[in-house]
N, C-alpha and C positions, 0 to 999 in steps of 0.2 A: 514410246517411253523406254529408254535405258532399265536392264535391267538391275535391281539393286546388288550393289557386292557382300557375299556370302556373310555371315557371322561364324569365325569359327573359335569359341571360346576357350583359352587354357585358366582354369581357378587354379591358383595354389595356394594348398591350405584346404582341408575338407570340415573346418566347422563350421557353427551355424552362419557368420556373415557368407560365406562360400552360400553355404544351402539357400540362405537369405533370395542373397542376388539370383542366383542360378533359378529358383522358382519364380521369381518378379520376372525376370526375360522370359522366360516359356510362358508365360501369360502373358507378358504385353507384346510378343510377336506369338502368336498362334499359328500351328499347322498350316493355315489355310493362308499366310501369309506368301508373298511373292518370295519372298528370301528366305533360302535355306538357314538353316541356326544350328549349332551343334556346341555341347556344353560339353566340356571334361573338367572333370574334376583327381587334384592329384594332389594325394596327401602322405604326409614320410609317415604317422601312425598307419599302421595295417588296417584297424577301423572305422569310419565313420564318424563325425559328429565332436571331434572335438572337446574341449571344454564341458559338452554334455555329458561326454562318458568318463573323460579325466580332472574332471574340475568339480561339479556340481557335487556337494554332498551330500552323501548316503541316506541321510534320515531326510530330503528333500526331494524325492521320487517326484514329484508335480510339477518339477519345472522341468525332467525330461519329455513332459507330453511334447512337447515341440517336434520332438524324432517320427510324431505321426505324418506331421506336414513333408518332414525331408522324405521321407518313403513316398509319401506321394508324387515330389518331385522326381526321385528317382524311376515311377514306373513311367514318366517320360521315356520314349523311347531314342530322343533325341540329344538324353542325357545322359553321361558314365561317370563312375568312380573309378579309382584305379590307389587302392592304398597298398602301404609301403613303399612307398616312390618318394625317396627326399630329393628334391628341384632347388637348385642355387649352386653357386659356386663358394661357400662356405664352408663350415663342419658339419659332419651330419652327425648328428648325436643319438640316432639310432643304429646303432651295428648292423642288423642285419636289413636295414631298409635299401634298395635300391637309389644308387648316386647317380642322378642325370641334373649333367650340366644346365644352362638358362638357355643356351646357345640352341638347345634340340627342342624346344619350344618355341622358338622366337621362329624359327624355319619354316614352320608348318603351322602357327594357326595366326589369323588374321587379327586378335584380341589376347591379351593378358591380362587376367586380374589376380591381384596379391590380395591374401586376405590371411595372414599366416599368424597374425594374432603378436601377442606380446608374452613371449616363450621361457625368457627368463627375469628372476628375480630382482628386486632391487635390493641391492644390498645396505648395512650400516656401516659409514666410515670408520666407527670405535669396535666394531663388533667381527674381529674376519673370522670366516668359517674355520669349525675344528670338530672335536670329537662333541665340544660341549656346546656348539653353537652351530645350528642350520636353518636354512630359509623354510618357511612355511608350505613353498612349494613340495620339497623334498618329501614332507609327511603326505599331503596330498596324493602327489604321483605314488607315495608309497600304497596308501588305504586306498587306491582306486586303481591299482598294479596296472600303471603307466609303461609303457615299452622302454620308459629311463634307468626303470628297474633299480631303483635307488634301495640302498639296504633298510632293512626294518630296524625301528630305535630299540634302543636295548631300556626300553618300558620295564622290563620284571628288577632294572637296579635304580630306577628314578621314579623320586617321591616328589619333588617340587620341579614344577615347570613356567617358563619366565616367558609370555608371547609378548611379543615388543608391535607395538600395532592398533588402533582400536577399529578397525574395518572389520566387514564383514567374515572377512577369513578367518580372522584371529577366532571371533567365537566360535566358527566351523569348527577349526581346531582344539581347540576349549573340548568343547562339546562330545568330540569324536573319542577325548580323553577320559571324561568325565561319563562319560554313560555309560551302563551296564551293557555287557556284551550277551546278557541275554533279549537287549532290548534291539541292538543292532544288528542282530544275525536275523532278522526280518527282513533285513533292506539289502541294498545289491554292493555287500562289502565280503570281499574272495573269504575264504575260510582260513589262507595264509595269515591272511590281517585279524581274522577274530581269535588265531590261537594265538597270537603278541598280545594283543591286546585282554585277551583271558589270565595273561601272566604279569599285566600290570601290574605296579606297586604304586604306580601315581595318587599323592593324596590331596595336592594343591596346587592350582592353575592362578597364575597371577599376569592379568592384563594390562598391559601397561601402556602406556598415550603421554604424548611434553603437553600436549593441551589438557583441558578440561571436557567435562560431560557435553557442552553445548556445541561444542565443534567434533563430537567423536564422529566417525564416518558410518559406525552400522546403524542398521537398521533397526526399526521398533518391532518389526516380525523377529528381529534374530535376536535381540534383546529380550524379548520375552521367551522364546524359547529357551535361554541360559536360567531365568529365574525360573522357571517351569521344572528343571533337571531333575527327576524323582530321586536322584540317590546323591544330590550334592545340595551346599547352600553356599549362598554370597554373605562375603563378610560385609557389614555395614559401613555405609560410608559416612562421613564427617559431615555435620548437616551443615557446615557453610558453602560446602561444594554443591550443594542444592536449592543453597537461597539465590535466587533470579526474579528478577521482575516479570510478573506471569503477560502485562503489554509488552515486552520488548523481545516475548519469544514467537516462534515459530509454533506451526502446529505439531512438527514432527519434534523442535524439541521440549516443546509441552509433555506430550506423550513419554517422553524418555526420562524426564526428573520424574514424573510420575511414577513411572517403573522403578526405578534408583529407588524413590522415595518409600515403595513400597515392600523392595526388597524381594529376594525368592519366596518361593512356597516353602519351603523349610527353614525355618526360624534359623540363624544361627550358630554355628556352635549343633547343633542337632545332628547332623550328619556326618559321616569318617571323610568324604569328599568334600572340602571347597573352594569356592573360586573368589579371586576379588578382579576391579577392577582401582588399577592404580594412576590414578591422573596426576599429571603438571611431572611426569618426574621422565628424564632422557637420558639414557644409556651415555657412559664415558669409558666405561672400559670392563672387562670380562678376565679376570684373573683365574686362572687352568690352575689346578693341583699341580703339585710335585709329581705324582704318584696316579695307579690305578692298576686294576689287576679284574680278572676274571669274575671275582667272585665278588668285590666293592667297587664303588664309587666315589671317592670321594666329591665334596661340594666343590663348585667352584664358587667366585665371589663375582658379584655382578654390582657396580658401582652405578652412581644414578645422580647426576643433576635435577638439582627440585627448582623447576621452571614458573614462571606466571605469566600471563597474557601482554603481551605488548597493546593498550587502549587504544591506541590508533592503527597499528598495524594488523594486529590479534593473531601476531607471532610468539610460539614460545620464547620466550629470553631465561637465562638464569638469574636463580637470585643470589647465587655465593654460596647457597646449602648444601650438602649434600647426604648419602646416606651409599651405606653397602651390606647387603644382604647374600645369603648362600643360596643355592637355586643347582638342580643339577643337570639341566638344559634350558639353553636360548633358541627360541624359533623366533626369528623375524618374519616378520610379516608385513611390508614395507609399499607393497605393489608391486608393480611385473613393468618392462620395459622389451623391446623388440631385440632381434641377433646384431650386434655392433656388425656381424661379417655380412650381413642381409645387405645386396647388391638394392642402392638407392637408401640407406638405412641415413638418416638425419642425427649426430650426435647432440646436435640441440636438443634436438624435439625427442629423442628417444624411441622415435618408430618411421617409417617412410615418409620424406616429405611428397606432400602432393598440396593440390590448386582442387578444390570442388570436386575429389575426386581420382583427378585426373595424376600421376606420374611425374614428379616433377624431376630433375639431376641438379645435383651442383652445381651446374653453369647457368641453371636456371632454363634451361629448353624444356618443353613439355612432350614427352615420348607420345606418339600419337596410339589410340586405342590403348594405352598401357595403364592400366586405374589400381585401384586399391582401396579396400573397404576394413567396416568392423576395428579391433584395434590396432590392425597393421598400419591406418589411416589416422585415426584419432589418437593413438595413445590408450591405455589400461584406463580406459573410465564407461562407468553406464552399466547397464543392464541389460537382458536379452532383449526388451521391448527396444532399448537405443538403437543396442544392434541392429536387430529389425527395421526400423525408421533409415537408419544411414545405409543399409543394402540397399534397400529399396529407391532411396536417391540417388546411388552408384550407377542400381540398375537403370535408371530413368536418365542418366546420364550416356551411360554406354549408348540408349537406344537415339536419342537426342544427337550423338554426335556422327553415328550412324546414317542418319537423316539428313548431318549435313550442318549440325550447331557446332561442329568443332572449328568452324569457320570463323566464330567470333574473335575480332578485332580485339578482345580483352583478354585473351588466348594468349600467354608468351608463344617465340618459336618455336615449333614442333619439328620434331626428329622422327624419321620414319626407318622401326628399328623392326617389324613385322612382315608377315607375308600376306602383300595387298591383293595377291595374283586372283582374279575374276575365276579361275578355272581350278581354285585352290581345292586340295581331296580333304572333303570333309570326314572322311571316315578312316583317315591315316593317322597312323599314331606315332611316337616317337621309334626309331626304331628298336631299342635297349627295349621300352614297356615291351613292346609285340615279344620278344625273346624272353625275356623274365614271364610271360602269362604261362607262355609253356611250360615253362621249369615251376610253378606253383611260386613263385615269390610274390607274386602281387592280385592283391583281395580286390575281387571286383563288386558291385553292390548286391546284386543277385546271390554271390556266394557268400557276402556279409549277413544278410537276413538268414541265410540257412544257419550260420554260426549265431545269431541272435536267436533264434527260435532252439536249437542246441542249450545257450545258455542258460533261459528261459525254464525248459526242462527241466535240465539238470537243478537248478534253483526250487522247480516246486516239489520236487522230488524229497527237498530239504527244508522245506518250509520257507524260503524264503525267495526276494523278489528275481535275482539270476544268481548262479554260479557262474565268472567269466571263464574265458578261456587264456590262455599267453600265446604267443606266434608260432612258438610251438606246436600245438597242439592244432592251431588255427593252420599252418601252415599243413601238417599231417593230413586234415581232414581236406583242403583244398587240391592235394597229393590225389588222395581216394576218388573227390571229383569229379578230376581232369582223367 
């Protein structure tokens, strides 16, 4: 029997769908398999994980437990990380990340998978960014000090804040604003962000949606956490936005007029914090002061289409109303879309096209072993469980075509743009990476955990769950080392 050809995997992108796949393949081809296997992984953040470490918010520590499974994967010995390394022929929007081309990959391993997620924002047509308007992501990579390093919001001059969005993020956001900072300096938020945040003046959070309550996107875990808020309350809403026929709803949004219905735990009007949530109404335009200086703010005006359900489409439409109110920041919060410069990137579709998986180009050939997972593949939707579910079909793919299924008759033509060579070095690297490890610019997993357990430390030292580090500091210690 012919011997099987090597696996020799490039992930790009080191979050969870990366970790997903990369531990589905080291279990479905085991050590004791005829076929060598070799996973690398390469990611432009210096560390690990993604969305877990830059995404996931701070008072939500339980859904990082996933980072136990990726260490597992990692103490494969069959598998590497290699962060600070940005791979494409785009922009790299980390300055000091290491720039290798697509080209130094495609050379040397026999597979590719994209898994680079959906990295920026979507924007509002009526709404362009300014001093008084930024996407939701910006606050995020701010309070989880992202290597984007976006500046801190000048919080100690603004009382009213405007989130255009009713998803999951917006009440992240909400919430991140609205809590007391002695309640958040428990959780894994840098000390940078709780002395901003300690000089807040924020005293009203207003959520805004063109739909209504039955179509909002969050959740009922994250909706009760906003009414839960110990030191804020929701303003009440208009009890016809609550009347619905209790047969014609869903369970999940059962649960949610209920919640609506029932209002926070602080009555009203009770608290120096509140929030509302403003339904059927859509941004038209964002009027800037004249003026501003060091020491004020003035308001801006934020204009608002008063919307209603289309009964057959159950699109907002306008109804000729409208209204404008002063606010002195706009965060959108709109969802996330893929890099327009990402090499195979779909303007349709807004992230890489592919067929089951599989790489598809513009002329419609399917690049053979070249896949892509998570929401480089799907688009900004789902959850870490989806995640999960769609690596693991990626994974079950790679290994399937491996065996000999990319053979199917239902397969467009495949282009062979890899190195298929039977005698391929499994244990060669790019050669820029090998040159960068010596000079300490690129974090490998082994040196990531020592910086994790560092963090860790230094965090209980201060009561709270980590202190991070910056690349600085990461890179200094990886100095010492080497």
């Amino acid at each position: 029997m012919a011997a099987m050809a090597p696996i020799k995997l490039a992930i790009i992108g080191g979050g969870p769908s990366a970790f997903y796949v990369a531990s589905r393949l080291l279990k479905l081809l085991p050590h004791s398999n005829a076929s060598p296997l070799r996973v690398h992984v390469f990611d432009r953040l210096w560390s690990p994980h993604g969305l877990v470490r830059y995404g996931v918010a701070p008072d939500h520590p339980e859904v990082k437990n996933c980072t136990h499974k990726f260490d597992e994967t990692a103490r494969d010995s069959r598998f590497r990380f290699f962060g600070n390394v940005n791979i494409g022929d785009g922009v790299n929007p980390i300055p000091h990340a290491l720039q290798l081309p697509l080209s130094s990959i495609f050379k040397i391993y026999s597979h590719v998978l994209f898994a680079t997620g959906c990295t920026l924002p979507v924007l509002h047509a009526e709404l362009p960014p300014s001093e008084y308007c930024i996407p939701a992501l910006s606050l995020v990579h701010w309070y989880t000090q992202h290597p984007n390093a976006p500046k801190p919001p000048p919080l100690h001059k603004i009382s009213h804040v405007s989130i255009i969005g009713h998803g999951n993020v917006s009440l992240d956001v909400a919430r991140m604003l609205l809590t007391n900072v002695s309640e958040l300096s428990k959780y894994d938020v840098p000390s940078p962000v709780l002395d901003v945040l300690s000089k807040s003046a924020v005293k009203h959070v207003s959520i805004i949606g063109r739909r209504g309550p039955l179509e909002a996107a969050f959740t009922v875990k994250e909706l009760r956490e906003m009414t839960s808020l110990p030191e804020a309350s929701m303003v009440s809403l208009e009890p016809h936005l609550l009347a619905h026929s209790p047969s014609l709803l869903t369970r999940q949004q059962s649960r949610v007029l209920q919640l609506l219905e029932k209002g926070s735990k602080n009555a009203p009007g009770s608290t120096e914090k509140t929030w509302s949530l403003d339904f059927f109404r859509s941004p038209t335009g964002l009027a800037l002061p004249s003026h501003s200086s060091s020491h004020s703010r003035p308001h801006a005006q934020l204009s608002l289409s008063h919307t209603t359900l289309n009964p057959h489409t159950h699109r907002a439409v306008p109804t000729g109303k409208s209204s404008t109110f002063p606010t002195d920041l706009v965060v959108t919060s709109l969802g996330f879309h893929a890099e327009p410069s990402s090499t195979f990137y779909d303007p349709s579709l807004a992230h890489l096209r592919t067929m089951s998986g599989r790489i598809v180009t513009s002329e419609g050939t399917t690049l053979r072993n070249v896949y892509a997972s998570g929401w480089a593949a799907t688009g900004a939707k789902g959850v870490l469980a989806s995640t999960m579910m769609n690596a693991y079909d990626t994974a079950r793919t790679i290994v399937d075509d491996w065996m000999g299924g990319d053979e199917d008759e239902d397969i467009p033509d495949r282009e062979e743009v890899l190195n298929d060579d039977l005698a391929l070095d499994l244990e060669k690297l790019p050669e820029e990476v090998e040159e960068a490890i010596g000079k300490a610019q690129v974090m490998q997993y082994g040196d990531w955990k020592k910086v994790d357990d560092i963090e860790v430390e230094r965090g209980r030292k201060e009561g709270k769950e980590r202190e991070r580090m910056k690349w600085e500091e990461a890179r200094t210690f990886l100095t010492h080392v080497l």
